[in-house]
PDB file as gemmi writes it, atoms N, CA and C in Angstrom:
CRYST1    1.000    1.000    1.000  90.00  90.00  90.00 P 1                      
ATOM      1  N   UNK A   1      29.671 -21.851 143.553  1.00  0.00           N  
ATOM      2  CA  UNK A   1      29.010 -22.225 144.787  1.00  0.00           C  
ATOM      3  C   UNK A   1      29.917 -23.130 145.606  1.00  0.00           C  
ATOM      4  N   UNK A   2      30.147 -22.737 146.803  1.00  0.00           N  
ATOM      5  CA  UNK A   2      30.437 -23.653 147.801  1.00  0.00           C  
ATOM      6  C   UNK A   2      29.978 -23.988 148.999  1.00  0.00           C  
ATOM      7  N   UNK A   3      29.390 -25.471 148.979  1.00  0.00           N  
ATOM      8  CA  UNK A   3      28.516 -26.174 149.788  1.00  0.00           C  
ATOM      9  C   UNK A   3      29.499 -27.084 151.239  1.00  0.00           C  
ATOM     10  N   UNK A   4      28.989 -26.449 152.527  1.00  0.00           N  
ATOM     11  CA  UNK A   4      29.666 -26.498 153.799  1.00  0.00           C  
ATOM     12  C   UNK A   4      28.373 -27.091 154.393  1.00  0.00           C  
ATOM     13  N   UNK A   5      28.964 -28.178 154.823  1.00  0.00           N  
ATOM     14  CA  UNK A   5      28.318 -28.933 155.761  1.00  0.00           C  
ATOM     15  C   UNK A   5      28.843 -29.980 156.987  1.00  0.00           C  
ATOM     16  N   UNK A   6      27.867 -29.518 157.885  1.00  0.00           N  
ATOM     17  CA  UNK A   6      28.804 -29.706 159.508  1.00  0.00           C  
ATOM     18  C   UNK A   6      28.549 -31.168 159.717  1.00  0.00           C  
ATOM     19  N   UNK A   7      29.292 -32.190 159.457  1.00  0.00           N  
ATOM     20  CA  UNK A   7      29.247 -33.657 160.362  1.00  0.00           C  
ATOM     21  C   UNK A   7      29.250 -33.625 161.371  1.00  0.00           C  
ATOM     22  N   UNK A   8      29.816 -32.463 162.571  1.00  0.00           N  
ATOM     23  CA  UNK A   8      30.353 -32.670 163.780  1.00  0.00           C  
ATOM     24  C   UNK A   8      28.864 -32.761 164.465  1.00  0.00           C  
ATOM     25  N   UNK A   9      28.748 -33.675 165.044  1.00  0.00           N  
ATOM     26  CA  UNK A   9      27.208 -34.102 165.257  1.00  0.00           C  
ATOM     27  C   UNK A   9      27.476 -35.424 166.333  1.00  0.00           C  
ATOM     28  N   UNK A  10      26.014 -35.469 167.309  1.00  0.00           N  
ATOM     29  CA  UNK A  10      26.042 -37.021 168.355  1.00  0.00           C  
ATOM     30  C   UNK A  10      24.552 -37.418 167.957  1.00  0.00           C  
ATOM     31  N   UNK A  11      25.364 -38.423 166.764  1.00  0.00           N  
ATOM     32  CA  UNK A  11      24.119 -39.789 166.365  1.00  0.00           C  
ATOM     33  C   UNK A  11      22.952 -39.930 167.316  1.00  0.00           C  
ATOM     34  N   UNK A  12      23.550 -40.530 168.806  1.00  0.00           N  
ATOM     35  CA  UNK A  12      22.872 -40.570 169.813  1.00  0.00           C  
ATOM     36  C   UNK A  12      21.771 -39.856 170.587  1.00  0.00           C  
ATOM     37  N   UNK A  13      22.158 -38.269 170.065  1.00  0.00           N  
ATOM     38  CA  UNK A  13      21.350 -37.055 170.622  1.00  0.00           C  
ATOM     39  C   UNK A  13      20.730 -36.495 169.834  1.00  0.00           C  
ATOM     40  N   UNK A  14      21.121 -36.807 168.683  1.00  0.00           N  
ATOM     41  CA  UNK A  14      20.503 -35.949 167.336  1.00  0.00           C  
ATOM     42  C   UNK A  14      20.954 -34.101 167.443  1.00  0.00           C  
ATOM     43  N   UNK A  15      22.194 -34.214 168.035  1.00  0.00           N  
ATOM     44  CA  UNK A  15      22.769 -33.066 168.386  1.00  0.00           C  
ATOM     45  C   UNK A  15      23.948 -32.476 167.252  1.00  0.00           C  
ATOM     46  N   UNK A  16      23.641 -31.297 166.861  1.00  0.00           N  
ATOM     47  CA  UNK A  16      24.679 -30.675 166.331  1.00  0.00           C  
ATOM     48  C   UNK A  16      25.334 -29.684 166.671  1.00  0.00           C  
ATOM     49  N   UNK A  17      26.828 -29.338 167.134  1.00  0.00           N  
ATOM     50  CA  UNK A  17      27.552 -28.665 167.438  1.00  0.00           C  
ATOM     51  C   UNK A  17      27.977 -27.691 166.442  1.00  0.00           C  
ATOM     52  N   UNK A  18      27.699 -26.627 166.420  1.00  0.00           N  
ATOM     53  CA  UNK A  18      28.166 -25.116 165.380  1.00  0.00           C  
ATOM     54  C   UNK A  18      29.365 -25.070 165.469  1.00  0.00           C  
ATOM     55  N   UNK A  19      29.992 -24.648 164.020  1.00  0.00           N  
ATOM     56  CA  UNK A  19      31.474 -24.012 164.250  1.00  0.00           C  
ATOM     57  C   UNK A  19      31.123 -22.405 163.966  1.00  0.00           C  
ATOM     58  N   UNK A  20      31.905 -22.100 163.896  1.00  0.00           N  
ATOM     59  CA  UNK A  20      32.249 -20.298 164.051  1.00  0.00           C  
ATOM     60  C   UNK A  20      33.288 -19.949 163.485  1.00  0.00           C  
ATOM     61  N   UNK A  21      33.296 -18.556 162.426  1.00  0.00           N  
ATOM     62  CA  UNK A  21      34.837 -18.279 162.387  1.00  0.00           C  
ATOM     63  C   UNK A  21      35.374 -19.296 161.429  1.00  0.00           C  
ATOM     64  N   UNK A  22      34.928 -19.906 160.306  1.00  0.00           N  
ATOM     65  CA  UNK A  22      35.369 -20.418 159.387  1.00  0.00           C  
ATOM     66  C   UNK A  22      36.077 -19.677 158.427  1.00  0.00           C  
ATOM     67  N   UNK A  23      37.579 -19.630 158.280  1.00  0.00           N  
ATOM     68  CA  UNK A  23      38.236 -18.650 157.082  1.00  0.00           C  
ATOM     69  C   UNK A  23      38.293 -19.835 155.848  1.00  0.00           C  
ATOM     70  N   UNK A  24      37.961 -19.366 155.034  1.00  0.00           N  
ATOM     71  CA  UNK A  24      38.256 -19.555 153.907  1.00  0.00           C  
ATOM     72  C   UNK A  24      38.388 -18.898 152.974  1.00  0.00           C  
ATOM     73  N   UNK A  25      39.289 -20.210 151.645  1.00  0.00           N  
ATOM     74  CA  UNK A  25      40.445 -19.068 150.619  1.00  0.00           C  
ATOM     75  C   UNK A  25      40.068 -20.427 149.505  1.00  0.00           C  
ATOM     76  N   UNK A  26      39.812 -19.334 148.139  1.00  0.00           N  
ATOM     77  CA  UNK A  26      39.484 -20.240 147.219  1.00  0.00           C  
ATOM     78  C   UNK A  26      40.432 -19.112 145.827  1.00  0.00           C  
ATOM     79  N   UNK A  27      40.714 -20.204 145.543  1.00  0.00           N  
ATOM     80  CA  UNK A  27      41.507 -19.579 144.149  1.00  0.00           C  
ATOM     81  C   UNK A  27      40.447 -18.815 143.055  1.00  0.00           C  
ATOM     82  N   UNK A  28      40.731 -17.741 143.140  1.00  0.00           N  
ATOM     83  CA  UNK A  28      40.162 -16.743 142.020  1.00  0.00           C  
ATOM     84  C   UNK A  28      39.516 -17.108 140.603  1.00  0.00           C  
ATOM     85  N   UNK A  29      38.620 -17.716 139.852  1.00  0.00           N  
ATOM     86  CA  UNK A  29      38.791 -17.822 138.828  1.00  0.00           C  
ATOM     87  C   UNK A  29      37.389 -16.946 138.025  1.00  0.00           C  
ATOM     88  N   UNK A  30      37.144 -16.174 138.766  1.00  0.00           N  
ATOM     89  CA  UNK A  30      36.311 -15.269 137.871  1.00  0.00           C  
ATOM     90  C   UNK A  30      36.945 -13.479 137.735  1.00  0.00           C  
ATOM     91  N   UNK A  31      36.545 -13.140 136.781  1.00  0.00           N  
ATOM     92  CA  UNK A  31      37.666 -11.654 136.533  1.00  0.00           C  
ATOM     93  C   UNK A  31      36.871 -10.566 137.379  1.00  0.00           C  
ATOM     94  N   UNK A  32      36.200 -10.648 138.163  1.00  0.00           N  
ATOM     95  CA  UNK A  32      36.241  -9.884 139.275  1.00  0.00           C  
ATOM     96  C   UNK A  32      34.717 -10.381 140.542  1.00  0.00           C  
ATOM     97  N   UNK A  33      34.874  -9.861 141.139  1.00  0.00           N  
ATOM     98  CA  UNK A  33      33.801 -10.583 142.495  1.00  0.00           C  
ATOM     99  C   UNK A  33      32.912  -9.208 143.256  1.00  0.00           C  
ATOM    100  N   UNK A  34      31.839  -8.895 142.909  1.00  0.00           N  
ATOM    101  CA  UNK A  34      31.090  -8.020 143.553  1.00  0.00           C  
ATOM    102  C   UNK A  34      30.246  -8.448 144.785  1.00  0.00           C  
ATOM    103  N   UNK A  35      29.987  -9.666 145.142  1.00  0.00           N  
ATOM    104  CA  UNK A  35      29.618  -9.736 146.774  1.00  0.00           C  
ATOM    105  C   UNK A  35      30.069 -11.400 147.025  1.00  0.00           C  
ATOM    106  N   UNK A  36      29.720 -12.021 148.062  1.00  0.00           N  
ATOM    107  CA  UNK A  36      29.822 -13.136 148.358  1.00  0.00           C  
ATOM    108  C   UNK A  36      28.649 -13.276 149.586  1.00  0.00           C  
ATOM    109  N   UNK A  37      27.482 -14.508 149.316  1.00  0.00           N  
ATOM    110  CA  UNK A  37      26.604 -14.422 150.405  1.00  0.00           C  
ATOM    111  C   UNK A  37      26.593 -15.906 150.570  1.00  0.00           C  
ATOM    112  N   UNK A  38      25.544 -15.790 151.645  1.00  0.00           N  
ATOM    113  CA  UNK A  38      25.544 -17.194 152.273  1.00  0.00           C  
ATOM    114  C   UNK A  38      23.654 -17.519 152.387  1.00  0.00           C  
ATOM    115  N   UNK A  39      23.513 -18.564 151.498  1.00  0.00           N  
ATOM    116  CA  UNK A  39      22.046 -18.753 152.114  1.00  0.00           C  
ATOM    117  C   UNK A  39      22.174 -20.402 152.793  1.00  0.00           C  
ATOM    118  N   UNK A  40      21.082 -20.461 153.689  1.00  0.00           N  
ATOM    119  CA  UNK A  40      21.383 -21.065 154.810  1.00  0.00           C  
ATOM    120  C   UNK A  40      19.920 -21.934 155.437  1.00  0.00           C  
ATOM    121  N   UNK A  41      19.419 -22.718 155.803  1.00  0.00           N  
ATOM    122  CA  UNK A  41      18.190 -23.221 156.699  1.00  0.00           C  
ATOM    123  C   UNK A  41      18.160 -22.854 157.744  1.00  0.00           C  
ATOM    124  N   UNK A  42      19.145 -22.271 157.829  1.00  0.00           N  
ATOM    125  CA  UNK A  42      19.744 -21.945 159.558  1.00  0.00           C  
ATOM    126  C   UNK A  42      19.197 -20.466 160.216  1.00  0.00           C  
ATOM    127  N   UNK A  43      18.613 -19.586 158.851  1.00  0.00           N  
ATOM    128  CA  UNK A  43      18.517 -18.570 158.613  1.00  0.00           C  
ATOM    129  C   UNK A  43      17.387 -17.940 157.760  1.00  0.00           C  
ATOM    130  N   UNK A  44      16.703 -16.777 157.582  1.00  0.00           N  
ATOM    131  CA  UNK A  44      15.881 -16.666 157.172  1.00  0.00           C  
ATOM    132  C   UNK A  44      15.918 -15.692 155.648  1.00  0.00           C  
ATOM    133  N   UNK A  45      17.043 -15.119 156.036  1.00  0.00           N  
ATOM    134  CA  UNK A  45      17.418 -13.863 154.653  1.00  0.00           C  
ATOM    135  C   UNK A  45      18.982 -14.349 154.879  1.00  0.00           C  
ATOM    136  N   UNK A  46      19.266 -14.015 153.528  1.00  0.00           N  
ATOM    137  CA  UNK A  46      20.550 -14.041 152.757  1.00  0.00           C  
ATOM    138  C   UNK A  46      21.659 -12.952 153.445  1.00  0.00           C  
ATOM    139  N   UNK A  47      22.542 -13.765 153.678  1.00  0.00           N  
ATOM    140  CA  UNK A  47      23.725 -12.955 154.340  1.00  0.00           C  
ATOM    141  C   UNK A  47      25.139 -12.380 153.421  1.00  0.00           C  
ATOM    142  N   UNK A  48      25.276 -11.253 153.599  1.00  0.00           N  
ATOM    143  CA  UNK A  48      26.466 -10.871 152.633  1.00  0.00           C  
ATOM    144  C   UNK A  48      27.695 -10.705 153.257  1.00  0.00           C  
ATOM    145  N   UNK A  49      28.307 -11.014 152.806  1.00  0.00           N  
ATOM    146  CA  UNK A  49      29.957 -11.746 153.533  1.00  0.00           C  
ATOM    147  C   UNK A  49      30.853 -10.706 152.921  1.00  0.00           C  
ATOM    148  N   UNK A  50      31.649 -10.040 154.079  1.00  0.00           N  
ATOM    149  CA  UNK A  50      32.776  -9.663 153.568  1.00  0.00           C  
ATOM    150  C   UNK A  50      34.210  -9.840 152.995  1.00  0.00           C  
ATOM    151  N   UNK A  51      34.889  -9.467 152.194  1.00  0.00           N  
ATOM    152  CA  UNK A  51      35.725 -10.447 151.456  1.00  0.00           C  
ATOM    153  C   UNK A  51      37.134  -9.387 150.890  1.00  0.00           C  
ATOM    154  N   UNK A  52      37.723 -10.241 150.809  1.00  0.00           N  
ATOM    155  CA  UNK A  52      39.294  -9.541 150.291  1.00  0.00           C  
ATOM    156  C   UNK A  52      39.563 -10.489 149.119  1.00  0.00           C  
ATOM    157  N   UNK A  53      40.390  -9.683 148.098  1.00  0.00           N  
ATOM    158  CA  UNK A  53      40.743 -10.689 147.233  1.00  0.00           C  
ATOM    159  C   UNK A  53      42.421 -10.264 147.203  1.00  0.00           C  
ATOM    160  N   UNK A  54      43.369 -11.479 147.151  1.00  0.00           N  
ATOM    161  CA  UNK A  54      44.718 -10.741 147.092  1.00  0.00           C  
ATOM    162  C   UNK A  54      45.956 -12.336 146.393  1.00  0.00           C  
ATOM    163  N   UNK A  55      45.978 -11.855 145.556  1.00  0.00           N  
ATOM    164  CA  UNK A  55      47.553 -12.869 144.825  1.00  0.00           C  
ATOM    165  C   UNK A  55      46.573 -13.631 144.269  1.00  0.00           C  
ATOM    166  N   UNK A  56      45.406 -13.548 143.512  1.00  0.00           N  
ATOM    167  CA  UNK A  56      44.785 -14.202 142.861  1.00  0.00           C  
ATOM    168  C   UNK A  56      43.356 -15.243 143.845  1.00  0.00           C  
ATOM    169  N   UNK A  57      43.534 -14.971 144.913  1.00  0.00           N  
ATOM    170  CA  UNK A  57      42.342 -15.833 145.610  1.00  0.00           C  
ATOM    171  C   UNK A  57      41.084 -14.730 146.397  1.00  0.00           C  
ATOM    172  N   UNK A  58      40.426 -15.132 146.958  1.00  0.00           N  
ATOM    173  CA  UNK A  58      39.320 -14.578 147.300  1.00  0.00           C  
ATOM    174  C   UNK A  58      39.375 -15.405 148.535  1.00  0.00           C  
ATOM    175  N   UNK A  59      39.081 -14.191 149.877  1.00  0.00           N  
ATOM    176  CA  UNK A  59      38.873 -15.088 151.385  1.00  0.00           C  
ATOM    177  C   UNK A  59      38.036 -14.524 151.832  1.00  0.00           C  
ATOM    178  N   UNK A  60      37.187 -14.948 152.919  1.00  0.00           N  
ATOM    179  CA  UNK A  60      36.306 -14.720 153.397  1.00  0.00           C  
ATOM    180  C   UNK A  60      35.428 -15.412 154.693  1.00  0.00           C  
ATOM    181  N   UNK A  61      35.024 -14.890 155.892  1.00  0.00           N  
ATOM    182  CA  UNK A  61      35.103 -15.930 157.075  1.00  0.00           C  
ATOM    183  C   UNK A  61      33.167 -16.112 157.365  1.00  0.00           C  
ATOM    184  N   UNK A  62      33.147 -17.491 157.363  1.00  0.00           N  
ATOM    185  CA  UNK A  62      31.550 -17.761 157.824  1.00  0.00           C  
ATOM    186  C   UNK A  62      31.693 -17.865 159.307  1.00  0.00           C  
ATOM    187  N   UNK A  63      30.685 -16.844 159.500  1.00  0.00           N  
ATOM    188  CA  UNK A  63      30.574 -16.425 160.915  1.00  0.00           C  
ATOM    189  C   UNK A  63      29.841 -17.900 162.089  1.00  0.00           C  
ATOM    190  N   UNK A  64      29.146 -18.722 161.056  1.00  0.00           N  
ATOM    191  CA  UNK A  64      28.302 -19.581 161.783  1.00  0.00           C  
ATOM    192  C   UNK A  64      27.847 -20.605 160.666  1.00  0.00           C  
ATOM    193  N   UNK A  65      28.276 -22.074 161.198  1.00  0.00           N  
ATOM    194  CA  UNK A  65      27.806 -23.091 160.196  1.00  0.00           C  
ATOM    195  C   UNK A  65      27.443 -23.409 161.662  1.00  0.00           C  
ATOM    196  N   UNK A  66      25.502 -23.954 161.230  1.00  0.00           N  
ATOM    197  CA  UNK A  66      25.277 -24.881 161.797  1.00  0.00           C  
ATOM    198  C   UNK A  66      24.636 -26.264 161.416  1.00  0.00           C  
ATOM    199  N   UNK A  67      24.427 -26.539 160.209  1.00  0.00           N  
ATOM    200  CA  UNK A  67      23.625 -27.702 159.508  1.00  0.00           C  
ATOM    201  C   UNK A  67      24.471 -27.353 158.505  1.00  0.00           C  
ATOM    202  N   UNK A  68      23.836 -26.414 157.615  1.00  0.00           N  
ATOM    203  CA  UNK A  68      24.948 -26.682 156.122  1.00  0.00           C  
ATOM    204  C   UNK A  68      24.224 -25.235 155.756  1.00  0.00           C  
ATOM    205  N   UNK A  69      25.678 -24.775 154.879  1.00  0.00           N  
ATOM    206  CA  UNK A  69      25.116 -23.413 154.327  1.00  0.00           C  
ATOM    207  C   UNK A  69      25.788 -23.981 152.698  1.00  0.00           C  
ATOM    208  N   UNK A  70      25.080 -22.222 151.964  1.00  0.00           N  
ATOM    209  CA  UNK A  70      25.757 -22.513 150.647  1.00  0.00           C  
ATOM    210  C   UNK A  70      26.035 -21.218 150.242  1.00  0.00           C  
ATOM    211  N   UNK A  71      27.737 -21.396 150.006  1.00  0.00           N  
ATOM    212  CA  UNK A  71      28.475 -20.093 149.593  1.00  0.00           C  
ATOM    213  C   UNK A  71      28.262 -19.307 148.097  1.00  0.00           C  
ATOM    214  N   UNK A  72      27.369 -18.363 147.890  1.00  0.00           N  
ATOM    215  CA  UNK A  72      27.569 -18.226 146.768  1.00  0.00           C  
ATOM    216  C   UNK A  72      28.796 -16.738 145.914  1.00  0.00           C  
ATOM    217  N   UNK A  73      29.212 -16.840 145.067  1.00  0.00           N  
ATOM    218  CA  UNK A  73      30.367 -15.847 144.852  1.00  0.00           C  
ATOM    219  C   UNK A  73      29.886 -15.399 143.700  1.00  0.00           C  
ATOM    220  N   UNK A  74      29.659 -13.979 143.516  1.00  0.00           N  
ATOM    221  CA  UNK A  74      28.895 -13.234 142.257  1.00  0.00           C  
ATOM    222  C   UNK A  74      29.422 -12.004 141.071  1.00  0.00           C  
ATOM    223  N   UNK A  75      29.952 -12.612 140.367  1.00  0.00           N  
ATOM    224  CA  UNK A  75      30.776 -11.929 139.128  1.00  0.00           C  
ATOM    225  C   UNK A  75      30.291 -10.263 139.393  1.00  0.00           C  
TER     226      UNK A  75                                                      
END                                                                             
């Protein structure tokens, strides 16, 4: 599991600004990977992420953090 969560935020407004287009690359350590999803507050059903694996890592881009999601990666 990997847990993403957005600080980029105005204290003042109680405002949070989304990023987009997050790539990320995590070193491989399971002997193979059949999906990668994202569940989210942000969202209502579970999102399945597309993914490459190559020289031992696994990448894959979150289309939309806006509070906090959680990456999960599934043997």
């Amino acid at each position: 599991m990997l847990h993403l969560i957005n600080y980029d935020c105005g204290a003042l407004f109680d405002i949070i600004w989304p990023k987009s287009n997050i790539a990320v690359r995590l070193k491989l350590v399971l002997s193979s990977v059949s999906s990668v999803t994202v569940i989210s507050p942000d969202f209502s059903e579970l999102q399945d992420l597309p993914f490459t694996i190559a020289d031992d890592y696994i990448e894959f881009s979150v289309p939309i953090l806006r509070t906090y999601d959680v990456i999960t990666v599934h043997e």
